[in-house]
LOMARLUM-946601 format. One record per atom (N, C-alpha, C): residue in three letters; x, y, z. Coordinates in steps of 0.1 Angstrom, whole numbers, padded with zeros to 4 digits, always signed. Atoms other than C-alpha are relative to their C-alpha. Layout:
<rs>
alaXYZ ...
</rs>
This chain:
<rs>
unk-0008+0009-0008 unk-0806-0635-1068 unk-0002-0015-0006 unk+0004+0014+0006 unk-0825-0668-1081 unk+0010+0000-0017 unk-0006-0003+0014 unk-0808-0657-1118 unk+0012-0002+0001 unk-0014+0002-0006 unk-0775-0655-1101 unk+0004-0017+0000 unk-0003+0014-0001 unk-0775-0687-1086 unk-0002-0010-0009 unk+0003+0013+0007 unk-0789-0708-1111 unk+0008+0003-0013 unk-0008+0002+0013 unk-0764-0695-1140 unk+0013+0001+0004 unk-0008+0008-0005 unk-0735-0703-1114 unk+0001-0010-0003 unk+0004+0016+0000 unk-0751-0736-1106 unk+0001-0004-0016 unk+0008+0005+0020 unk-0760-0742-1147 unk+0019+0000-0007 unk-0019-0001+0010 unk-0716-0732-1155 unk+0004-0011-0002 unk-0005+0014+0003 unk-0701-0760-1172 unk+0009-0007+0009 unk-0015+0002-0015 unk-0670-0763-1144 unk-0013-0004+0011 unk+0007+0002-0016 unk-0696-0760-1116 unk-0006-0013+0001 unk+0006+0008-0001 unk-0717-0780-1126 unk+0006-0020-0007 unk-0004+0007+0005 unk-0697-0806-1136 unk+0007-0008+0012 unk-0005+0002-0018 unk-0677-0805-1099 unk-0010-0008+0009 unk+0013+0005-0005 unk-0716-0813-1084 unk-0002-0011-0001 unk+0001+0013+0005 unk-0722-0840-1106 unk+0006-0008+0003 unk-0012+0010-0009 unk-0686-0855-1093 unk-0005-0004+0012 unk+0002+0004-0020 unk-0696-0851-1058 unk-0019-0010+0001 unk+0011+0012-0004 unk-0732-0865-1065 unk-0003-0014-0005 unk-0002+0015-0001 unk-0722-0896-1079 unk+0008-0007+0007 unk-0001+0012-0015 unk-0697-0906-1051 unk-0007+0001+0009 unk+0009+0008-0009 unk-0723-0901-1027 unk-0007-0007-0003 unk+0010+0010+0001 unk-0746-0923-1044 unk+0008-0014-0004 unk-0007+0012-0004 unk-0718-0951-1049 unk+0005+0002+0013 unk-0002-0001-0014 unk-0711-0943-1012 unk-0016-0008+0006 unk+0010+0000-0009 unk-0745-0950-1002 unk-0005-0012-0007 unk-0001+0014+0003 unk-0749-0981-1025 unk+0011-0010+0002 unk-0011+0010-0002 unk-0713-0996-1017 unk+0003-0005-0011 unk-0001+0005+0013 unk-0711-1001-1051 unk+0013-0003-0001 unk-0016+0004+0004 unk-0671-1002-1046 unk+0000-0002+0013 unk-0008-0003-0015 unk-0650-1010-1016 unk+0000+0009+0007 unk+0000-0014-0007 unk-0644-0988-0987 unk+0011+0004-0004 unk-0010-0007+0003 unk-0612-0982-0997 unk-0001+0007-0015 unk+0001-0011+0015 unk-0615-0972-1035 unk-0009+0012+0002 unk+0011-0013-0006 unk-0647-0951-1018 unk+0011+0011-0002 unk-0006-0007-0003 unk-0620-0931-1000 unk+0006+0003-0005 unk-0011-0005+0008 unk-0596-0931-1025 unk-0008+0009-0013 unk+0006-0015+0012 unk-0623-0911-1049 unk-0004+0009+0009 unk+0006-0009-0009 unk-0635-0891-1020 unk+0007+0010+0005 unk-0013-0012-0007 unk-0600-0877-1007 unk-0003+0009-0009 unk-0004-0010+0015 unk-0593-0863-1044 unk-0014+0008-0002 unk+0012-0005-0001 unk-0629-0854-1044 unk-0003+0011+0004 unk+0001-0015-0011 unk-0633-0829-1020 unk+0012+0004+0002 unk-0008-0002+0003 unk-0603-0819-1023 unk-0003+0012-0010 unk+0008-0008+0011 unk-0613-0803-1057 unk-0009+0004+0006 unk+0009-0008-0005 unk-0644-0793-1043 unk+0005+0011+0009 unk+0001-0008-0004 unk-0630-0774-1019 unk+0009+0014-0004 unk-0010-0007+0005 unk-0598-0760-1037 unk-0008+0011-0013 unk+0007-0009+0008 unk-0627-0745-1061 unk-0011+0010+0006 unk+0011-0007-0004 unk-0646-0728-1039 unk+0004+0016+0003 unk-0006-0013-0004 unk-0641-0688-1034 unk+0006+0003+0015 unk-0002+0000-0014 unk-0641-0692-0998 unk+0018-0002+0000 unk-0012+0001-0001 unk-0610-0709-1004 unk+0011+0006-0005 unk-0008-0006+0010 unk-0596-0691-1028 unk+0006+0010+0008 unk-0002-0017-0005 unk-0597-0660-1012 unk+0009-0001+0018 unk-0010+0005-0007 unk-0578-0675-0980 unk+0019-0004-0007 unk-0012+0004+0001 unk-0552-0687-1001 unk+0006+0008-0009 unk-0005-0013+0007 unk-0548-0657-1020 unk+0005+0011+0008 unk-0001-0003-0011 unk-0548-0638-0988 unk+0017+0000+0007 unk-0013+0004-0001 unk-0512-0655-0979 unk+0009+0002-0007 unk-0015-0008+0006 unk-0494-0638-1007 unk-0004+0016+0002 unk+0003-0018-0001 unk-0514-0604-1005 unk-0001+0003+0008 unk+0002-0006-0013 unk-0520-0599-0971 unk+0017+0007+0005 unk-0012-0005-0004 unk-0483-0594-0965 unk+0005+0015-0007 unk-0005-0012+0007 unk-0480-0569-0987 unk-0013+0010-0004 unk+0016-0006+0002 unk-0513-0543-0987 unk+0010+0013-0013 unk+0001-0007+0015 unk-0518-0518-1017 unk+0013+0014+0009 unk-0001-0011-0004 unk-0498-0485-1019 unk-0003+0012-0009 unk+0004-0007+0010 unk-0504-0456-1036 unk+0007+0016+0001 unk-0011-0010-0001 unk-0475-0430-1029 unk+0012-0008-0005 unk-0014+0002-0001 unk-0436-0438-1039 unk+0001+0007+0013 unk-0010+0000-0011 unk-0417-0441-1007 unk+0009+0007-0004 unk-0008-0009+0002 unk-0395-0416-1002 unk+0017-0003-0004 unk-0014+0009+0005 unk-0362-0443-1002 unk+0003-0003-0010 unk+0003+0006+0019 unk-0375-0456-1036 unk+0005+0011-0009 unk-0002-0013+0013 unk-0351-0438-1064 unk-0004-0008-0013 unk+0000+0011+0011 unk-0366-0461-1090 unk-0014-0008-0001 unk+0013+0014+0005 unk-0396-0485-1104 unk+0002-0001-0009 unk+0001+0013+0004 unk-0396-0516-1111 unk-0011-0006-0009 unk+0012+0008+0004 unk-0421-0532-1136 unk+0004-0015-0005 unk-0003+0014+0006 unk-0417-0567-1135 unk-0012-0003-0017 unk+0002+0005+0015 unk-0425-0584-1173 unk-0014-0011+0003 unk+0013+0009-0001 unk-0461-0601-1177 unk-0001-0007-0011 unk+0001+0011+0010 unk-0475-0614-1208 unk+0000+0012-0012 unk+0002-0007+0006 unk-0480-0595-1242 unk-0005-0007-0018 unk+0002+0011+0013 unk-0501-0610-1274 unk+0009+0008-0013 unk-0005-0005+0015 unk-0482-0604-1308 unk-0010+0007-0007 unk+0009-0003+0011 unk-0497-0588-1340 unk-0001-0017-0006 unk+0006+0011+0015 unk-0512-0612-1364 unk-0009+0005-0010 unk+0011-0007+0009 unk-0538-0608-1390 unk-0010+0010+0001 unk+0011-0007+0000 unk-0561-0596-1370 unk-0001+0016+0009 unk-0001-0011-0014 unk-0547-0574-1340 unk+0011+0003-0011 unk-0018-0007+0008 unk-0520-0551-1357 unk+0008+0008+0010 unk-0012-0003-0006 unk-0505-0541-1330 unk+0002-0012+0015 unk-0010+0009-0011 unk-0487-0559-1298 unk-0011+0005+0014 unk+0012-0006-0015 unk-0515-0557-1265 unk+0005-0009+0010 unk+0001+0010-0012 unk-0507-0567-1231 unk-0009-0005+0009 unk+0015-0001-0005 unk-0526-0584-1211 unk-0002+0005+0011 unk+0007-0010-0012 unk-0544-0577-1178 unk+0008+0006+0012 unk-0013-0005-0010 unk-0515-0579-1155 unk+0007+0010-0004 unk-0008-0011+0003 unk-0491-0557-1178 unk-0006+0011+0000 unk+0008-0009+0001 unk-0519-0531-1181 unk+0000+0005+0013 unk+0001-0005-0015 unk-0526-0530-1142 unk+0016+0005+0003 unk-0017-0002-0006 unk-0486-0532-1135 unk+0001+0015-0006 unk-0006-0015+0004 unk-0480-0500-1158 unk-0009+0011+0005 unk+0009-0014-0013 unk-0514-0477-1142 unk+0010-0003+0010 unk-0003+0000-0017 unk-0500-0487-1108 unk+0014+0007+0000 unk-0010-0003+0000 unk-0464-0480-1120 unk-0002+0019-0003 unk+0002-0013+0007 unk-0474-0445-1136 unk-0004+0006+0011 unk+0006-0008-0010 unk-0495-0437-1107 unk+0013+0004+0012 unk-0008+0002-0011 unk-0466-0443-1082 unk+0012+0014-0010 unk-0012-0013+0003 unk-0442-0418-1107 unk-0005+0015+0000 unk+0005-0012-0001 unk-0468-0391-1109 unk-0003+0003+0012 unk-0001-0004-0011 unk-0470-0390-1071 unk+0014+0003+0007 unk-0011-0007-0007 unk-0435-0376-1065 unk+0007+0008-0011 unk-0014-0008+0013 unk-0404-0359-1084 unk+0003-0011-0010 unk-0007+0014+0016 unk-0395-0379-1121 unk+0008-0010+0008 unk-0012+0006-0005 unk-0377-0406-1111 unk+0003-0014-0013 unk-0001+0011+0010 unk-0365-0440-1133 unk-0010-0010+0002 unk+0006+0011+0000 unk-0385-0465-1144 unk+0001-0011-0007 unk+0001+0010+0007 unk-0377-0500-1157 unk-0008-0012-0002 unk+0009+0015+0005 unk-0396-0522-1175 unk+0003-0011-0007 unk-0005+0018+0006 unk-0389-0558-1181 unk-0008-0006-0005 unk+0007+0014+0005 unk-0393-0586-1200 unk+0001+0000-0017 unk-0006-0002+0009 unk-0377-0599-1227 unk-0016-0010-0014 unk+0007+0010+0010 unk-0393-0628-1259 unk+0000-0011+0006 unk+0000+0014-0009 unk-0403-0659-1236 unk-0004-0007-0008 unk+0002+0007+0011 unk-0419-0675-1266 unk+0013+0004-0011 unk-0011-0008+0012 unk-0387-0671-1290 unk-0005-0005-0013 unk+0004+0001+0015 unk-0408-0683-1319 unk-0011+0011-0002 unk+0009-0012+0003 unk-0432-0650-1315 unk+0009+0009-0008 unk-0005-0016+0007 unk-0426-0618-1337 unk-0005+0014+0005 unk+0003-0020+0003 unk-0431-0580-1332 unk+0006+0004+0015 unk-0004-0004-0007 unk-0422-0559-1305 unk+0002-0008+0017 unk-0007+0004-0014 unk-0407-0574-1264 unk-0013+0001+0007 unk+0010-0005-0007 unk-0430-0573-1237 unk+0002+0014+0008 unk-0004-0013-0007 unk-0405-0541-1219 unk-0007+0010-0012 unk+0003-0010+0014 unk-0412-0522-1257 unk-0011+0006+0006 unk+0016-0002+0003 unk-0448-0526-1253 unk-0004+0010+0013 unk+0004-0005-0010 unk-0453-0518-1214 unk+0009+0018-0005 unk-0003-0013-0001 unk-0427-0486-1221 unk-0008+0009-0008 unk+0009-0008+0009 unk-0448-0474-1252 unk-0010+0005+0008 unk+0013-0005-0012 unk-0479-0477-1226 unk+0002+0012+0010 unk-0001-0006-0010 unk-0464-0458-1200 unk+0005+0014-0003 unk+0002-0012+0005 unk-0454-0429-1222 unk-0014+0007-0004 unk+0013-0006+0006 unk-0489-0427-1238 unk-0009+0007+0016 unk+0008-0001-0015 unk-0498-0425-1198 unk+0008+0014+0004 unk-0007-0011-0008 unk-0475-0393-1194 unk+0011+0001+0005 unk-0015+0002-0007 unk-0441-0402-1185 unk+0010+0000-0010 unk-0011-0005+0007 unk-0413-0389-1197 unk+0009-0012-0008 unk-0011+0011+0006 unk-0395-0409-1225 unk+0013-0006+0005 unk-0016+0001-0002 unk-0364-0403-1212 unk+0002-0006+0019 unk+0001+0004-0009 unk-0374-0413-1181 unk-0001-0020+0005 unk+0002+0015-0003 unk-0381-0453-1188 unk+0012-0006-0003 unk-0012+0010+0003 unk-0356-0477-1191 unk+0000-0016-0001 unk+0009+0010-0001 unk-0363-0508-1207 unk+0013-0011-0004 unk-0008+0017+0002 unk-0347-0543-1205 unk-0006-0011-0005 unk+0011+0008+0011 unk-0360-0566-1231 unk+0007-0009-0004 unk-0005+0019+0001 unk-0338-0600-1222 unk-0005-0007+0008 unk+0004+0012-0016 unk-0351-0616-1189 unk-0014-0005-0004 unk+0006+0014+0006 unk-0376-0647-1198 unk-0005+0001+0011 unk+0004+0007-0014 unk-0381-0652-1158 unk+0000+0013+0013 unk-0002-0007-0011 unk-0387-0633-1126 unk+0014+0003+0005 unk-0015-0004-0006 unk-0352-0641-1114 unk+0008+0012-0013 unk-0007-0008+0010 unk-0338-0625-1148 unk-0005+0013+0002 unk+0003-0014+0002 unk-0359-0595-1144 unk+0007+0004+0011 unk-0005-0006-0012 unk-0343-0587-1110 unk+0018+0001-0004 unk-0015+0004+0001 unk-0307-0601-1120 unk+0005+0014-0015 unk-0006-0006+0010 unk-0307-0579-1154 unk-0008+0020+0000 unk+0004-0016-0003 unk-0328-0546-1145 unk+0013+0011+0013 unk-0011-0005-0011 unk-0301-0544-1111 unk+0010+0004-0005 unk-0012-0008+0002 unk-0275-0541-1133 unk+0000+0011-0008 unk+0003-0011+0004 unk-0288-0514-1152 unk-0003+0013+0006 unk+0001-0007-0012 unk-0298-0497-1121 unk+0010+0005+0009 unk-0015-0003-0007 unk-0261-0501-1103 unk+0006+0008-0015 unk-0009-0011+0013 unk-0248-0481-1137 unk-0006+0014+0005 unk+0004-0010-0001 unk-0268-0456-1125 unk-0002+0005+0013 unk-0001-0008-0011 unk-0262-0450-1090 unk-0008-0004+0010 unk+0019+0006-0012 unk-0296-0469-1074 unk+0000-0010+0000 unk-0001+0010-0011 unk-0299-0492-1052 unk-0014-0003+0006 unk+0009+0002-0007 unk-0330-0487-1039 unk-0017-0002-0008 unk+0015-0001+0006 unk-0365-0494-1057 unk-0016-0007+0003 unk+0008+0007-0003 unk-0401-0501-1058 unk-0007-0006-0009 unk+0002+0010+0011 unk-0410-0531-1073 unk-0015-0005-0004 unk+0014-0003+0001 unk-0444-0531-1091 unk-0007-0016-0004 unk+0007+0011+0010 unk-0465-0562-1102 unk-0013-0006+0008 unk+0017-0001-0002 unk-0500-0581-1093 unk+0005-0008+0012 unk+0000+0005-0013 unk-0503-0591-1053 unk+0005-0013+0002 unk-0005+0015-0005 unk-0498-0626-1057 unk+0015-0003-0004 unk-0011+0004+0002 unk-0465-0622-1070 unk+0010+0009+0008 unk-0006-0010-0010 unk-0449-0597-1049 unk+0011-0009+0010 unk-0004+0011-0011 unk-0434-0623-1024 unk+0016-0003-0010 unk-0011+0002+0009 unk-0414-0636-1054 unk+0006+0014-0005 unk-0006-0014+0003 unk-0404-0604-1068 unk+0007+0006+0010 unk-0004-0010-0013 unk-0394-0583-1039 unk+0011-0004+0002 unk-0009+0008-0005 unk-0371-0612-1027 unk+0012-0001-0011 unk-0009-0001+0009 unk-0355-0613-1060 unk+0008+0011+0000 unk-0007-0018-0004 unk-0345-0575-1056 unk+0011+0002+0012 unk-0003-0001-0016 unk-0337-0582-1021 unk+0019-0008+0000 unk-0015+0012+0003 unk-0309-0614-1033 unk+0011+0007-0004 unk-0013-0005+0009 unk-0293-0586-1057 unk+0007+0010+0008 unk-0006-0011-0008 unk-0284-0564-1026 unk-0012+0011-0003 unk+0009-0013+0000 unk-0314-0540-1035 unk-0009+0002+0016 unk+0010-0006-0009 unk-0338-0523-1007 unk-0010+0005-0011 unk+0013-0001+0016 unk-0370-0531-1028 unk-0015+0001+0012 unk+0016-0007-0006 unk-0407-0517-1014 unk-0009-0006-0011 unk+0005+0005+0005 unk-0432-0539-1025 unk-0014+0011-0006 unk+0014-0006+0006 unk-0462-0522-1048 unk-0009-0007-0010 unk+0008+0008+0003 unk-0489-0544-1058 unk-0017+0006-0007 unk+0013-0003+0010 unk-0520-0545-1084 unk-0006-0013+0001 unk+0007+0010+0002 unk-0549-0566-1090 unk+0000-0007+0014 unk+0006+0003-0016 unk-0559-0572-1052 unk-0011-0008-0005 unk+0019+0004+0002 unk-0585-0600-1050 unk-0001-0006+0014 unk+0006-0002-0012 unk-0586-0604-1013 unk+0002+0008+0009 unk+0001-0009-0006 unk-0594-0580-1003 unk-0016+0001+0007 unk+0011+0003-0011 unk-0632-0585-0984 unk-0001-0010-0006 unk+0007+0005-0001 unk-0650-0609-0975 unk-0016+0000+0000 unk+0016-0001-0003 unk-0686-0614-0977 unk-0006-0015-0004 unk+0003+0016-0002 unk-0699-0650-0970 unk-0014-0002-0004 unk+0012+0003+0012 unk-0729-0658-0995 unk-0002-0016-0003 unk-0001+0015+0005 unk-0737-0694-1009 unk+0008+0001-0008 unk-0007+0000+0015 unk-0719-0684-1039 unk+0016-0001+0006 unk-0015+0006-0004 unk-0689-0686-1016 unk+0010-0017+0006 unk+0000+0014-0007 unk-0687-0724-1010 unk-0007-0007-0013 unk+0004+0003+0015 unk-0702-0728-1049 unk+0010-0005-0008 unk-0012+0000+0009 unk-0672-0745-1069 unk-0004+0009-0015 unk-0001-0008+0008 unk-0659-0720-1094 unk+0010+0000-0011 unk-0012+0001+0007 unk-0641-0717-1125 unk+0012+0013+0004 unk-0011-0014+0000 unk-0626-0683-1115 unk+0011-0006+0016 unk-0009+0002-0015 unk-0617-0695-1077 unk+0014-0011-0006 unk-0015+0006+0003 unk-0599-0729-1094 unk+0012+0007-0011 unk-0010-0010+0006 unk-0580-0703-1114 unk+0009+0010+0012 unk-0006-0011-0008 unk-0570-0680-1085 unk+0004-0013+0012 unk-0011+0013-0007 unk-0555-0716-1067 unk+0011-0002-0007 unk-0011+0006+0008 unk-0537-0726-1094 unk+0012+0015+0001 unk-0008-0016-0001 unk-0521-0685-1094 unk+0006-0004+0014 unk-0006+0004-0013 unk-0515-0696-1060 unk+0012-0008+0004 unk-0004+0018+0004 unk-0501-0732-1066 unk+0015+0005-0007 unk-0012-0001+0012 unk-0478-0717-1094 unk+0012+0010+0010 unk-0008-0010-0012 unk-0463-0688-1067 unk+0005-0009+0005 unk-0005+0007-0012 unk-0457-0710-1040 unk+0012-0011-0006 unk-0013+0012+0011 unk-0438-0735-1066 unk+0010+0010-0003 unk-0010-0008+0004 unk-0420-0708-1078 unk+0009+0002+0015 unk-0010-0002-0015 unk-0408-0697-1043 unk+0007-0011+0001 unk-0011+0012-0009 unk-0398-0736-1031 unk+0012+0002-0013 unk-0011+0000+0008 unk-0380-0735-1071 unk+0013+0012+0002 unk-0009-0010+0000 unk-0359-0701-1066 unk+0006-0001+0015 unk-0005-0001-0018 unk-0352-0707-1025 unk+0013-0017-0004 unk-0006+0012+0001 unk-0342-0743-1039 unk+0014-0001-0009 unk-0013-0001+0013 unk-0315-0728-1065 unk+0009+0014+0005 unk+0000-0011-0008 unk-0307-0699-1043 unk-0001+0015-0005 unk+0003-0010+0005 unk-0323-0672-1062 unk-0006+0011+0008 unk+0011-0007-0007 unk-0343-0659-1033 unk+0006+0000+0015 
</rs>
């Protein structure tokens, strides 16, 4: 426990947050500035302090996943999955082949799991070259490669390897899907994005069932280390931060 805390405490982020907060209280308690510039480093101050704490995190992570809890069957309505497009590093020198990262990995188990709990059904995977100065295989390529080596029938995926953006994956997987009779799908990707995704489905006339990976509130358990600023918590705000922007941008352009 003492080991724990003190190579929290000792993290360069954390303890860097600390530091902030214990030199405005000691120009607070010297007056070393006005009261107003005080408050004006104090708002922003705690502020960060709190937006890095897990406590918070996991509240505000809460507000995209809580709506949507885990599932682990295909719905019986769903003729179809959906893998929204995540990230995927290229080859270079050293990696020779194309790896995605943590999201596309979860998105394709969760996607595979959901097709091996019923009869074959379609599965498209999105996402086209969002860096267009990268080389080697799409990010749809990569996730379909994955999802065969996972047991699913080749002829079963269906991959769309133009859409750059959430909206495109919904705008260009639907019409590949209306060619083929379906209308109805369940749309896979990590909890915090679901909100956006689903809704995108939902704009193109689909009946979309949300299915979500990478849960991170999911308990609570109230420790010191939950009120500790963190680099992982100000990472799972900004995930937050970036969602919620996305929503006002796609509601604001009427994508959603």
């Amino acid at each position: 426990m003492v080991y724990r805390f003190l190579s929290n405490l000792l993290h360069p982020f954390t303890l860097l947050v600390l530091v902030l907060v214990v030199v405005l209280v000691v120009l607070w308690r010297k007056r070393a500035l006005s009261r107003g510039a005080l408050f004006a480093l104090a708002i922003p101050t705690a502020a960060l302090y709190l937006f890095c704490t897990p406590m918070v995190a996991y509240l505000m992570l809460g507000t995209l996943e809580w709506p949507y809890p885990p599932i682990y069957e295909r719905p019986d309505e769903a003729a179809a999955i959906v893998v929204l497009g995540s990230g995927v590093a290229p080859p270079d020198a050293v990696r020779r082949k194309a790896v995605l990262d943590a999201s596309g990995n979860a998105r394709c188990l969760k996607a595979a799991e959901l097709y091996f709990s019923g009869p074959p059904c379609k599965i498209v995977v999105t996402g086209g070259r969002v860096e267009l100065y990268k080389e080697g295989p799409v990010m749809a390529e990569v996730m379909r490669d994955l999802l065969v080596r996972l047991g699913v029938a080749k002829e079963d995926v269906i991959v769309e390897a133009e859409s750059r953006s959430t909206h495109e994956n919904a705008v260009l997987a639907a019409k590949l899907l209306r060619e083929r009779g379906i209308d109805s799908v369940v749309v896979v990707s990590d909890a915090t994005h679901l909100a956006r995704g689903v809704r995108c489905f939902e704009r193109q006339g689909f009946s979309a069932v949300a299915a979500g990976c990478q849960y991170r509130a999911t308990e609570l358990r109230l420790t010191i280390f939950s009120f500790l600023p963190s680099l992982g918590a100000a990472a799972a705000n900004q995930a937050v931060f970036h969602e919620y922007l996305g929503l006002l941008w796609y509601r604001l352009h009427g994508r959603i």
